[in-house]
C-alpha positions in Angstrom: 122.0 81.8 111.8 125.7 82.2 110.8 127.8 85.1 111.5 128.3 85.3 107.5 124.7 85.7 108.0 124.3 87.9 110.2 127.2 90.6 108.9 125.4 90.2 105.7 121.8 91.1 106.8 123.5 94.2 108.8 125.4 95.1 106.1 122.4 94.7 103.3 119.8 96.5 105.6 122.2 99.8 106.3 123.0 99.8 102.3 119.2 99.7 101.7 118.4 102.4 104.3 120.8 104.6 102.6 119.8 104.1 98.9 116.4 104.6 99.5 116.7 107.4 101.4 119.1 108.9 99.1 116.8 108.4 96.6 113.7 109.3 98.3 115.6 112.5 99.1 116.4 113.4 95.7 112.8 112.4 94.3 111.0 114.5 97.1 113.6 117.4 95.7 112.2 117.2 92.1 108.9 117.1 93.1 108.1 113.2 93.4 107.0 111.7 96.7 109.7 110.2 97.9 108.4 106.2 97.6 109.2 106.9 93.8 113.2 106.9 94.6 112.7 104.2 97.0 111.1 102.0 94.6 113.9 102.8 91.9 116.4 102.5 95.0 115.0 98.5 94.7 115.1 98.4 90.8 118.7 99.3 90.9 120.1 96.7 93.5 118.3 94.2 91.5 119.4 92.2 88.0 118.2 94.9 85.8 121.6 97.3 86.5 124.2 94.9 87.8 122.8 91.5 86.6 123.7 89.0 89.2 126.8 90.5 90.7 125.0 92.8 93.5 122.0 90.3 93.7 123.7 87.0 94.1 126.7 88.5 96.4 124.8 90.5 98.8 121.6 89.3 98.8 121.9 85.3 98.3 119.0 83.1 98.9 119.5 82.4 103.2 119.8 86.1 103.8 117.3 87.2 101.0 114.7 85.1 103.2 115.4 86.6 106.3 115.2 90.1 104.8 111.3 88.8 103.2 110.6 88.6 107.2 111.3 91.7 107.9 109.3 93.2 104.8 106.3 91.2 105.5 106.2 93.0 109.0 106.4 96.0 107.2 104.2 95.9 104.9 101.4 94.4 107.4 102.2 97.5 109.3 101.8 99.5 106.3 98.4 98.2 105.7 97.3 98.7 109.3 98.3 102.5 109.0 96.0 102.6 105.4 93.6 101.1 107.1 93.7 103.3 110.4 93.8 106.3 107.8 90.4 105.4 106.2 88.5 108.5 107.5 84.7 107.3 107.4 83.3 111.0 108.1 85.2 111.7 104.6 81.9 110.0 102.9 79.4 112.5 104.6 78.1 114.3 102.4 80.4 113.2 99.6 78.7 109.9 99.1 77.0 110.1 96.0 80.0 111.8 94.2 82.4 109.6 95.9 80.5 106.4 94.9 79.7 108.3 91.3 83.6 108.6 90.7 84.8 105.7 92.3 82.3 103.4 90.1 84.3 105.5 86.8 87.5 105.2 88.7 87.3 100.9 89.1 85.0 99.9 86.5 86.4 101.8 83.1 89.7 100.7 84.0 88.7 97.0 84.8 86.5 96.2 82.2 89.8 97.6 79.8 91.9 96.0 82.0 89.8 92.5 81.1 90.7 93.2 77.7 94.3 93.4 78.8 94.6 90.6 80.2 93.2 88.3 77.4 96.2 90.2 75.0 98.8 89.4 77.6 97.4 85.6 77.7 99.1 85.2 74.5 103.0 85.3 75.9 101.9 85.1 79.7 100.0 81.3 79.7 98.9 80.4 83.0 96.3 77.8 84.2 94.7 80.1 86.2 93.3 82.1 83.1 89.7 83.3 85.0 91.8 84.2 88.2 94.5 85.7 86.0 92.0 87.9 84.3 90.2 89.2 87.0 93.7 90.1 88.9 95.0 92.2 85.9 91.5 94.1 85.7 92.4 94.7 89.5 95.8 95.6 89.2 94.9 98.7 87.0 92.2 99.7 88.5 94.1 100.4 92.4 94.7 104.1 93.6 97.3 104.4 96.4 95.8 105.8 99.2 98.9 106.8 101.8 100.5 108.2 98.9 97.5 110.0 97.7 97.2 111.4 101.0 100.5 112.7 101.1 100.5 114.2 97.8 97.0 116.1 98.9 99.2 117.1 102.0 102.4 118.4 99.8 100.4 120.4 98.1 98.2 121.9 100.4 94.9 120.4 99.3 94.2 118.0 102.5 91.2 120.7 103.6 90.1 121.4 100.4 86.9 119.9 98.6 88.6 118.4 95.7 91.0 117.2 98.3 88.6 115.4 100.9 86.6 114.0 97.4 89.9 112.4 96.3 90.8 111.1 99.8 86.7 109.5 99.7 87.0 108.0 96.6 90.1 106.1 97.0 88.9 105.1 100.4 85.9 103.4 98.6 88.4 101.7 95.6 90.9 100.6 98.2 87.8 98.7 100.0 86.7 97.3 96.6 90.1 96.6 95.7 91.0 94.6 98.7 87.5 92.7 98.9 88.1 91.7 95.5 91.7 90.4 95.7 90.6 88.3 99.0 88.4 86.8 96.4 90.9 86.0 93.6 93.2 84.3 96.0 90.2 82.3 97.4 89.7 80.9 94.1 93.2 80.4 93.5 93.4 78.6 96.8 91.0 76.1 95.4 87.4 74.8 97.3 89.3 73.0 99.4 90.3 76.5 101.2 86.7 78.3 100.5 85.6 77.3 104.6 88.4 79.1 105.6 87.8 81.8 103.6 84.2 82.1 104.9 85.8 83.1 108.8 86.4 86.1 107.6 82.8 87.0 108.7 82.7 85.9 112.0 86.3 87.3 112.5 85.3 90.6 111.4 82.5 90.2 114.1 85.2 89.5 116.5 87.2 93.0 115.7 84.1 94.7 115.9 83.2 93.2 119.3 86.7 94.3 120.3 86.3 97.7 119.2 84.1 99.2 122.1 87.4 97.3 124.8 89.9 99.1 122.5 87.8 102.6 123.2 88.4 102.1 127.0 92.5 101.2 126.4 93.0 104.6 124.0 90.2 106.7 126.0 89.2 105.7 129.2 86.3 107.4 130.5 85.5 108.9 127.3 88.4 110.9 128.0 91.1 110.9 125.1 94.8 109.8 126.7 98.4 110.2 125.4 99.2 107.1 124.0 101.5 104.9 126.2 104.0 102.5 125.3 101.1 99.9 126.4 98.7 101.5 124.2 101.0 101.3 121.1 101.8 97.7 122.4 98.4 96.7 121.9 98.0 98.1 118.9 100.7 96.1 116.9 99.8 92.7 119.2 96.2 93.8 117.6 97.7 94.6 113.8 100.2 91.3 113.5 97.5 88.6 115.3 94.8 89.8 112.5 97.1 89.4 109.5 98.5 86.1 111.2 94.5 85.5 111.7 93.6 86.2 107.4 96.8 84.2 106.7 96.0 80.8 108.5 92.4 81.4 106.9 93.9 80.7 103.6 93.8 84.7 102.3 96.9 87.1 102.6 97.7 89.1 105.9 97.7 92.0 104.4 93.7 91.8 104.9 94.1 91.3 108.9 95.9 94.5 109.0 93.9 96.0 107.4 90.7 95.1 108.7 92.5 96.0 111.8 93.5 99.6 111.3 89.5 100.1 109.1 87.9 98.9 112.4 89.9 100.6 115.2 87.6 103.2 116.8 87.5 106.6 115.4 85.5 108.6 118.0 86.9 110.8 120.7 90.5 109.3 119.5 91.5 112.1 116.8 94.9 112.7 118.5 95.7 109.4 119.5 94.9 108.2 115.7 97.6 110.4 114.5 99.9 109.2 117.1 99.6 105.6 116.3 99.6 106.7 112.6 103.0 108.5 113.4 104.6 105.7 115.5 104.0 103.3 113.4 104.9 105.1 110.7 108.3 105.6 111.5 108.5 101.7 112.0 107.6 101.1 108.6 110.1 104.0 107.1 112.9 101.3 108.4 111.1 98.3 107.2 109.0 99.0 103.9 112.8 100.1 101.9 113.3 96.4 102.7 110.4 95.6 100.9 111.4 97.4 97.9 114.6 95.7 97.8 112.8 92.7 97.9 110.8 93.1 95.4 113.0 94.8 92.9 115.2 91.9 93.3 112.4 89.8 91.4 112.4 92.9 88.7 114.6 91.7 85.8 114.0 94.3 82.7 117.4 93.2 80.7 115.5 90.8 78.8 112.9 93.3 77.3 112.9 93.7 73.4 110.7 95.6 71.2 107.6 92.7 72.0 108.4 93.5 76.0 108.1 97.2 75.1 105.2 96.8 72.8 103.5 95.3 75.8 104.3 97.7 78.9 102.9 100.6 76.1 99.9 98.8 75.8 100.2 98.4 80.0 100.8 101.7 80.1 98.0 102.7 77.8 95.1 100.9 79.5 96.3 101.8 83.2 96.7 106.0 82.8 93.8 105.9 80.3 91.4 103.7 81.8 92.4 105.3 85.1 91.9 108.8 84.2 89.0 108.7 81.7 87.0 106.5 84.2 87.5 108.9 87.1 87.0 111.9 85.2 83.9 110.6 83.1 82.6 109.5 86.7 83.5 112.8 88.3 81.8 114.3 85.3 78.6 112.4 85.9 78.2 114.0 89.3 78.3 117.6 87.7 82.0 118.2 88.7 83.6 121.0 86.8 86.2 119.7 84.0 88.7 121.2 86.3 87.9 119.2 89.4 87.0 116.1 87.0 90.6 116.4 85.6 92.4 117.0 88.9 90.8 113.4 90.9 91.4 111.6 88.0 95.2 112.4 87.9 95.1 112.4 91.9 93.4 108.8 91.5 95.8 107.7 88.8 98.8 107.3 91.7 99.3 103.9 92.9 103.1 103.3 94.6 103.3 101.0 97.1 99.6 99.4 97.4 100.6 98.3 93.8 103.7 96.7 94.6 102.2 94.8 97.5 98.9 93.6 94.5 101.7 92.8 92.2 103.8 90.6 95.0 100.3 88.7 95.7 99.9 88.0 92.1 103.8 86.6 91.9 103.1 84.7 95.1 100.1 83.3 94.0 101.8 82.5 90.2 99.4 84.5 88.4 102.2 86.9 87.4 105.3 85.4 85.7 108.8 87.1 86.0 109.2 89.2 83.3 105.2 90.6 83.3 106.0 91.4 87.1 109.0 93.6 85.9 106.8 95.6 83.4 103.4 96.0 86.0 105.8 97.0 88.1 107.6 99.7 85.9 104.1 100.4 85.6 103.4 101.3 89.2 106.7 103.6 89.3 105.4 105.8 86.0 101.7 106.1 87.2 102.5 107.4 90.3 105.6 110.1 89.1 103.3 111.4 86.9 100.9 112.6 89.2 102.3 115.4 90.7 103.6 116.5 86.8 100.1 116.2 85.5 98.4 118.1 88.6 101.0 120.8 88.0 100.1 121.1 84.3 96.5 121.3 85.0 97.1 123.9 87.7 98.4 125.9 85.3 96.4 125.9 81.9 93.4 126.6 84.5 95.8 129.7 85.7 95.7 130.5 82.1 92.0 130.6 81.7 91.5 132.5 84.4 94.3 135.3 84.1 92.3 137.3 81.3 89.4 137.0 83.6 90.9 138.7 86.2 92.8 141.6 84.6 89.6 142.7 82.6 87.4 145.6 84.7 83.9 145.9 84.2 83.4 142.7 81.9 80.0 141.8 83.0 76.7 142.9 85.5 77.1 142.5 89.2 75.2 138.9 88.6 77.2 137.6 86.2 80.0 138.9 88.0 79.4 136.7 91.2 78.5 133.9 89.4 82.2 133.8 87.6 83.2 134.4 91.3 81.5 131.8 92.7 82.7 129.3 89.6 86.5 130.3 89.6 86.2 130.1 93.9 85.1 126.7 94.0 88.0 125.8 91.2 91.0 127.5 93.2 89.1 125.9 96.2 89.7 122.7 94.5 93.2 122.8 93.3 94.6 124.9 96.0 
């Protein structure tokens, strides 16, 4: 590694951290979670804006692969925390509606996705047309979990029914999700990788037969311990050797994370969770901008013309519609009010950075060609800034219906009275 190389990978990572966090800032000011900015803060340093001039001068190919490195890391750290964040009591109870939504919420928008991808076949060839189909039906069909969560947590609505239902219901599409890419780059591996593929099972035995030793580290005794600069070693030893593990097994190491952070033990360790969660978190805040750049580098929007646009509508189309009408329709299905139906389909509609990291599989892989990666991941940015826009608009047209509600006196008997109660409680229960 040259010094050239080296004053250019400080000088690139400082001018990333300060983009996306100047962005971030400004998108968290109107609103937006602030991995909206951060993925525009990568859009901008890429060809779209400056063409080549920004790209090719500060980023060239040496230093642009040591700056993939350091992405990697943070994205397998990223999926460690979504996977430490998956809250398994959040499906007591909540089961049936949970499973009821997320089947609306991943089916609707695959099956239309399906259709999708056999209209983008037509400019987008690729030999893998099976695996190439099944990935698009995926890529629309993924809710963003960490960002989900946050948005519940902006807005208050963490605690609340609609709120724990959302946080369920993505938990259960991010599994599905997951298991089902594992299985698209299995096939696109070829047989020769399928016994590889098949470790997964006994590896998963392996983290669960760990799980009971990792108990004793974080709580020894049963009795629930700050966590210690060993503790928090042990945890990323734990996080990079699985996705190191799922990568040498022929599938991405995104799933050892993962699988990681979903197994680690969940009882008596509530406060230690959050630690990790907030340790490693502020790890990744330095590493996944890096990823953005990264990836908007590959996003190249100058050559789009009216077929380009014609095609991210049609992208756009099937992804918020399939999205929200499957959610809501499954919501629907489980007697949710329209309300609540309305809100966890926009909630589930936001899909940020798990997209990205889909979308860079399906480049790696060459499922995705250049210019189709640009517009899925245009895509990802629009879905997920128009969450918190849509959730404010359905706030307030159900403030509307109840304000006349309210301000009469006297409308109805003490029965029908506390049955409007109970109806417009559990809404404002639901939307905070």
């Amino acid at each position: 590694m040259t010094s050239h190389q080296v004053q250019l990978l400080l000088l690139d990572i400082a001018l990333i951290l300060l983009l996306a966090r100047g962005l971030g800032a400004l998108a968290a000011r109107i609103g937006q979670p602030p991995v909206v900015g951060e993925i525009l803060a990568g859009i901008l340093l890429g060809p779209t804006l400056f063409g080549g001039l920004v790209a090719d001068h500060l980023f060239p190919a040496d230093v642009r692969s040591l700056l993939t490195g350091l992405a990697n890391i943070g994205v397998a750290l990223f999926m460690f925390i979504v996977g430490l964040e998956l809250e398994h009591r959040l499906l007591q109870g909540r089961m049936r509606v949970a499973a009821g939504a997320a089947v609306g919420s991943t089916l609707v928008p695959f099956v239309l996705g399906i259709a999708l991808a056999f209209y983008l076949l037509r400019h987008h060839p690729t030999e893998q047309r099976t695996a190439f189909v099944v990935f698009v039906g995926l890529s629309v069909s993924v809710t963003a979990f960490p960002v989900l969560a946050r948005i519940l947590s902006s807005r208050g609505l963490t605690r609340t029914a609609i709120g724990g239902l959302a946080l369920a219901t993505a938990a259960v599409v991010d599994v599905v999700a997951w298991s089902a890419l594992g299985g698209v780059q299995a096939v696109v591996g070829g047989a020769d990788d399928y016994w590889l593929v098949a470790l997964l099972i006994p590896f998963t035995g392996v983290l669960l037969a760990v799980r009971p030793l990792l108990r004793r580290v974080f709580a020894p005794g049963g009795i629930e311990k700050p966590l210690t600069q060993t503790g928090q070693a042990v945890v990323m030893v734990g996080a990079l050797l699985s996705a190191a593990a799922t990568e040498a097994m022929g599938m991405h190491y995104i799933f050892g994370a993962f699988l990681f952070g979903a197994l680690m033990p969940r009882e008596g360790v509530h406060a230690l969770r959050e630690e990790i969660c907030e340790r490693t978190g502020e790890i990744t805040s330095l590493l996944l901008p890096v990823y953005f750049v990264v990836a908007g580098l590959k996003v190249d929007l100058r050559g789009v013309g009216l077929e380009g646009l014609t095609e991210l509508g049609v992208i756009l189309l099937v992804a918020i519609g399939g999205k929200f009408g499957g959610t809501y329709l499954g919501a629907r299905s489980q007697d949710l009010t329209a309300r609540e139906s309305a809100t966890l389909a926009a909630l589930m509609n936001t899909r940020g950075l798990t997209e990205l990291v889909i979308l860079g599989v399906g480049l790696q892989l060459g499922l995705l060609d250049g210019s189709l990666y640009s517009l899925m991941v245009v895509m990802a940015l629009v879905t997920t800034a128009m969450t918190g826009p849509l959730l404010s608009l359905i706030e307030s047209k159900a403030s509307r219906q109840r304000r006349p509600v309210a301000l009469a006196e006297d409308v109805s008997d003490s029965e029908d009275a506390e049955e409007g109660v109970g109806s417009a409680g559990r809404g404002s229960r639901a939307v905070g």
